[in-house]
C-alpha positions in Angstrom: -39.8 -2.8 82.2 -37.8 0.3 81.4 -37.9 1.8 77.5 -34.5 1.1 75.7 -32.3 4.2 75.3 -33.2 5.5 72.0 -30.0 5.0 69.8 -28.4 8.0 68.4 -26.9 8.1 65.0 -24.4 11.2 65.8 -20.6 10.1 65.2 -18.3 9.6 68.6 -16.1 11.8 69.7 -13.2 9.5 68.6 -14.9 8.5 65.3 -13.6 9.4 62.3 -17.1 11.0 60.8 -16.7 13.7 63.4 -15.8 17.0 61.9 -13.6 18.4 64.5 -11.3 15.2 64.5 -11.1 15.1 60.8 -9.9 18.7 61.0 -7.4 17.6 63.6 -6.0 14.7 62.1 -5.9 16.6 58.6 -3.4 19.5 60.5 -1.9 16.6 62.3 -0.8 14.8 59.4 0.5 18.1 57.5 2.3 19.1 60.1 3.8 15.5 60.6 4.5 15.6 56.4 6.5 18.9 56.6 8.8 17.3 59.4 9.6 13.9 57.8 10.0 16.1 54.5 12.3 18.0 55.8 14.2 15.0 57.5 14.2 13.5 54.1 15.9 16.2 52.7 18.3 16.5 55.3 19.1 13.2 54.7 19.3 12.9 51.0 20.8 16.6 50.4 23.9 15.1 48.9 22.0 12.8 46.3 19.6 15.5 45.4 22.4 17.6 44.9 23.6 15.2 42.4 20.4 15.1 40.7 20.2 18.9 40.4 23.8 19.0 39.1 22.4 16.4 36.8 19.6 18.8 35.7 22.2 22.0 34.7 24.3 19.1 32.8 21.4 18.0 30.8 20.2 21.9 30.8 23.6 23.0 29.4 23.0 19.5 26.6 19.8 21.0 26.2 20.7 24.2 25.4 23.5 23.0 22.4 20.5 20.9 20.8 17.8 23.7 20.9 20.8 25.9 18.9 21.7 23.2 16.6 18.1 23.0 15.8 18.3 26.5 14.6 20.9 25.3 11.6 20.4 21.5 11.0 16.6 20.9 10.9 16.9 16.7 12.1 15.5 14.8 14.7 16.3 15.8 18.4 17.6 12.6 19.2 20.7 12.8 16.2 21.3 16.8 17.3 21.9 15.4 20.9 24.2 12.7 19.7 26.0 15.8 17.7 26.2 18.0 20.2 27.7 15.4 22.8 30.2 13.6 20.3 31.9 17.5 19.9 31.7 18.1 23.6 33.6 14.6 23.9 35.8 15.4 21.2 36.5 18.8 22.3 37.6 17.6 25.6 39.8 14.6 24.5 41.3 17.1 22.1 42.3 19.4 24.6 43.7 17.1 27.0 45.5 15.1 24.1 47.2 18.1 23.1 47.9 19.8 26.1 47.8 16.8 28.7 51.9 17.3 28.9 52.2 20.4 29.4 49.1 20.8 31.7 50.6 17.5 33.8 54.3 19.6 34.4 52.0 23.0 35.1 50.1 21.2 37.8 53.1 20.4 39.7 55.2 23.4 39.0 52.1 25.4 40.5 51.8 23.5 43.7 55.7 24.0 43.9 55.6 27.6 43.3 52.1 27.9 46.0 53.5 26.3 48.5 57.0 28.6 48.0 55.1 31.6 47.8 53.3 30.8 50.8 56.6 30.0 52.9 57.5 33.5 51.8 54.2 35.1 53.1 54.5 33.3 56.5 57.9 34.1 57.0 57.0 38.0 56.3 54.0 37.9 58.6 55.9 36.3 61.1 58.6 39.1 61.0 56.4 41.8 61.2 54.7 40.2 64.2 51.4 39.2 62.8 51.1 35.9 63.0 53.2 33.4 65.0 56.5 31.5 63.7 55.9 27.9 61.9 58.5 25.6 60.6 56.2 23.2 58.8 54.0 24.8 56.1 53.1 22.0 54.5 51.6 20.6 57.5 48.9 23.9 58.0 48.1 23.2 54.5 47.4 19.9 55.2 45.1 20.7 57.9 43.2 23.4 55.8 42.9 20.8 53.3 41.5 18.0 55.8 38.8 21.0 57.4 37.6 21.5 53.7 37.9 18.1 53.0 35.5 17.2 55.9 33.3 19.4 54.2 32.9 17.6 50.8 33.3 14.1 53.1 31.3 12.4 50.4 33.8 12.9 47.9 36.5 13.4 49.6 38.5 9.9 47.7 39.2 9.6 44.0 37.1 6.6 43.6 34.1 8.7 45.2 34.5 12.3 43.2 34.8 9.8 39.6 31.6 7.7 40.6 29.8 11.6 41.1 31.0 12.8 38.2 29.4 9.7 36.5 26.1 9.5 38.2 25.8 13.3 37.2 26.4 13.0 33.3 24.2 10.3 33.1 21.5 11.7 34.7 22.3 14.4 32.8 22.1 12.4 29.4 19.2 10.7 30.5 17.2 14.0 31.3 18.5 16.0 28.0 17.2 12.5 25.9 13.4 13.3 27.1 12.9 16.7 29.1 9.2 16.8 28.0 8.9 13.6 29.2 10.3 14.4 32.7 8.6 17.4 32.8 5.1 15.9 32.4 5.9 13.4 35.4 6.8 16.0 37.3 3.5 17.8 36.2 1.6 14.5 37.6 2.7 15.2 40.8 0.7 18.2 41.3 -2.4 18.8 41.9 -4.9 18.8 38.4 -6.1 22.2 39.5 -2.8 23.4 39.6 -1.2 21.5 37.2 -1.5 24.6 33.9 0.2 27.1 36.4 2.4 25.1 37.4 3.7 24.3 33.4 3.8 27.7 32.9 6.1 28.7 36.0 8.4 25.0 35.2 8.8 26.6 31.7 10.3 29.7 32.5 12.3 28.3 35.5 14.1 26.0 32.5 14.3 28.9 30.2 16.0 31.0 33.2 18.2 28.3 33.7 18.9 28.1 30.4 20.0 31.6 29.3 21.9 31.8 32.3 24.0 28.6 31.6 24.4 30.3 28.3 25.9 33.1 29.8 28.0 31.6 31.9 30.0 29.4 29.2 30.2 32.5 27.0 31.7 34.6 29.9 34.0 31.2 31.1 35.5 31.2 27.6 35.9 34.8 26.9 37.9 35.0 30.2 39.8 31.9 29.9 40.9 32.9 26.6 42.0 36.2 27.4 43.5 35.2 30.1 45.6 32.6 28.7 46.7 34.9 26.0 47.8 38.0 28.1 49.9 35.8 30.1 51.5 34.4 27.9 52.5 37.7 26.2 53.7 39.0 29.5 55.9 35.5 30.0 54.0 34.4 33.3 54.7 31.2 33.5 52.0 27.7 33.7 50.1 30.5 31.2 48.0 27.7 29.6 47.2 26.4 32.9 46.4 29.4 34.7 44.2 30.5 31.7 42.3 26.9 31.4 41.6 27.7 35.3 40.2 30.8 35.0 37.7 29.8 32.6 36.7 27.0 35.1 36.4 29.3 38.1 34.4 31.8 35.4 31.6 29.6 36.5 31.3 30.5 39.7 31.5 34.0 39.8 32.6 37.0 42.5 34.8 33.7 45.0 36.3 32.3 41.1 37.7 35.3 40.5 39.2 36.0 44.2 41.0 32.6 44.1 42.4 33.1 40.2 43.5 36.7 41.3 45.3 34.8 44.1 46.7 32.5 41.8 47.9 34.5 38.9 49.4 36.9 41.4 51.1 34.5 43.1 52.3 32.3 40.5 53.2 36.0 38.4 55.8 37.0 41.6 57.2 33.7 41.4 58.9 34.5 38.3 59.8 38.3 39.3 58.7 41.6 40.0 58.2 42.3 36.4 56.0 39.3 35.8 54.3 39.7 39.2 53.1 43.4 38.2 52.3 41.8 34.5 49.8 39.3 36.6 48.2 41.9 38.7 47.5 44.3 35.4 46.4 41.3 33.4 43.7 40.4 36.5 42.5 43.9 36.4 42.5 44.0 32.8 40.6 41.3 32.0 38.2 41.1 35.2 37.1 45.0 34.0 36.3 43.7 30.3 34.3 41.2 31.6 32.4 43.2 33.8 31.8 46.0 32.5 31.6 44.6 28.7 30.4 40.8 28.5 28.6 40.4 31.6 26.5 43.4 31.0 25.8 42.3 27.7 25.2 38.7 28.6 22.8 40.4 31.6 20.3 41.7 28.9 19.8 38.0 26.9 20.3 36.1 30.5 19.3 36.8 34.1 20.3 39.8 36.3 21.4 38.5 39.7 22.4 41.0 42.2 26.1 40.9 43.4 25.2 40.4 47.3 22.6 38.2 46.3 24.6 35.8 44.7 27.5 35.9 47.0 25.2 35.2 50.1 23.9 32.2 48.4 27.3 30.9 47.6 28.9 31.8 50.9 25.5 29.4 52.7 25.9 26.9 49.8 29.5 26.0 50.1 29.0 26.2 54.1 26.3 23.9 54.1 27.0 21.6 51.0 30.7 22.2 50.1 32.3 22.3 46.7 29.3 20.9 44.7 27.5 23.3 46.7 29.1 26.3 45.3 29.6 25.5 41.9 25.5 25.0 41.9 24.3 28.3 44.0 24.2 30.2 41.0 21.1 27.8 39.5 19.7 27.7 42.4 19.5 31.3 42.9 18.7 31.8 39.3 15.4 29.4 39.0 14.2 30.5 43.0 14.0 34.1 41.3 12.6 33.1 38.4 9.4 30.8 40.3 9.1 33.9 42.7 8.9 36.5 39.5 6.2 34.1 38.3 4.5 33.6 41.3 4.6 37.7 41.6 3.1 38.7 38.0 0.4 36.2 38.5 -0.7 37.7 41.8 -0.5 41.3 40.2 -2.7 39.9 37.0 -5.3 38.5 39.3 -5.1 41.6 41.5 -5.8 43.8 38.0 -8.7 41.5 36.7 -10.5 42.1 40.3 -9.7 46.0 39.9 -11.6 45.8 36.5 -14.1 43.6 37.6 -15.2 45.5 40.2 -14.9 49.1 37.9 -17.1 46.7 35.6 -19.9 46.4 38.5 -19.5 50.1 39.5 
């Protein structure tokens, strides 16, 4: 009788002890996590979107408590209920008082658009530039369906009010407990990185947070000026015009295009006079706040470069229209801000191994 194979105790090839598999099924599945993230995100970029608009609402709440705390020295919770009772009542206000006037603006300025455009045509088509149309308002209804296919998702009334309303509650939500958001998001890191990762979260918000700042000073400064200097010069839809531009304010370098557009054409509408008036007013005020507020703003906020920030809207409003735009600036802002972070910690821990190796020398 033969001896029995002596049994071996060495994991199979296929066994989940063995090193080499382990190693392969660990790259496997990171790989396999990076694809289905990024299939996720893909599929959920327009909710996320949402929540990040969500995040600079409750930012921009944030910011009005942490300055009200400066002056009244209550509990959060009652300087929050302060700060959005006189956002509420600011904006009621405004449209209480103005929501006439503002109502026969808005159609006077898509009457006097469309007019000015018909004028433009017509001129282009004269000098050979572009061909003859007899139906204006049907190219701007096609421009307005292609850029409507790009904002698809609220592209009806019903859809853009329910947005509007998911974002400010979110918003409210996050602004009643950001420590407490913050920490959860803390959780979901690892412990060993969890203290860097506070650090680098806290000065991402307080990025986002000056530059918020910023922009609301530099969207009322501009709206106000604007208002005023067209009125003075007798441009007509003034109010409007000037409540406009200190909405576009917030997206700077494409707002400003499109309310030079707009002033300008609106401006010529009313006569050459008027038209010049516009066009001075533009460069007046659009050179104050360059060279004036946004330079002073720059040193108390963040200093994005020009190309920088227009690349990032230009791929943001491609890629996730309107919303898209509006929120390129953030996104911009608190990417620079984690990569600054992520720099001068790498340059600290290069300098402590420079002195700890002058140390052994």
């Amino acid at each position: 009788m033969t001896d029995p194979t002596p049994l071996t105790d060495r994991p199979a090839p296929m066994e989940m002890r063995d090193g080499f598999v382990r190693r392969e099924l660990t790259r496997a599945a990171i790989w396999l996590g990076l694809v289905a993230a990024m299939a996720i995100a893909v599929l959920l970029v327009q909710p996320l979107l949402m929540i990040f608009a969500g995040l600079v609402f409750a930012t921009l709440l944030d910011g009005g408590v942490r300055l009200l705390g400066r002056v009244l020295p209550i509990g959060r919770g009652w300087r929050l209920l302060i700060v959005v009772l006189a956002v509420t009542i600011f904006l009621l206000g405004t449209f209480y008082l103005t929501g006439v006037e503002m109502t026969q603006q808005v159609t006077q300025l898509r009457a006097t658009l469309e007019t000015q455009a018909v004028r433009v045509t017509d001129w282009l088509a004269g000098q050979g530039l572009m061909p003859r149309t007899s139906d204006i308002n049907g190219l701007l209804r096609q421009s307005l369906g292609s850029i409507g296919r790009l904002t698809s998702w609220v592209g009806t009334a019903i859809g853009a009010i329910t947005s509007m309303f998911m974002i400010l509650i979110i918003g409210l939500f996050l602004a009643m407990d950001p420590d407490g958001y913050a920490r959860g998001l803390q959780w979901m890191v690892p412990r060993a990185a969890r203290a860097e990762f506070a650090i680098t979260q806290a000065c991402v918000m307080s990025t986002l947070r000056r530059l918020l700042a910023g922009r609301l000073l530099g969207m009322a400064v501009e709206g106000v000026l604007t208002g005023i200097a067209l009125m003075i010069g007798g441009v007509p839809m003034a109010l409007l015009l000037g409540i406009i531009a200190g909405i576009l304010a917030f997206i700077p370098n494409i707002g400003a295009i499109i309310t030079g557009t707009l002033m300008v054409s609106v401006g010529f509408s009313a006569g050459m006079d008027t038209g010049f008036w516009a066009i001075g007013t533009y460069l007046i005020v659009q050179t104050f706040d360059g060279y004036v507020v946004v330079p002073m703003v720059a040193k108390r906020t963040v200093d994005l470069p020009p190309a920088l920030t227009l690349s990032t809207q230009i791929m943001a409003s491609a890629l996730f229209g309107i919303l898209g735009l509006a929120l390129a600036d953030p996104m911009t802002a608190m990417a620079k801000s984690a990569l600054q972070r992520r720099s001068e910690r790498e340059a600290a821990r290069d300098g402590d191994g420079m002195r700890a190796e002058s140390d052994l020398g």
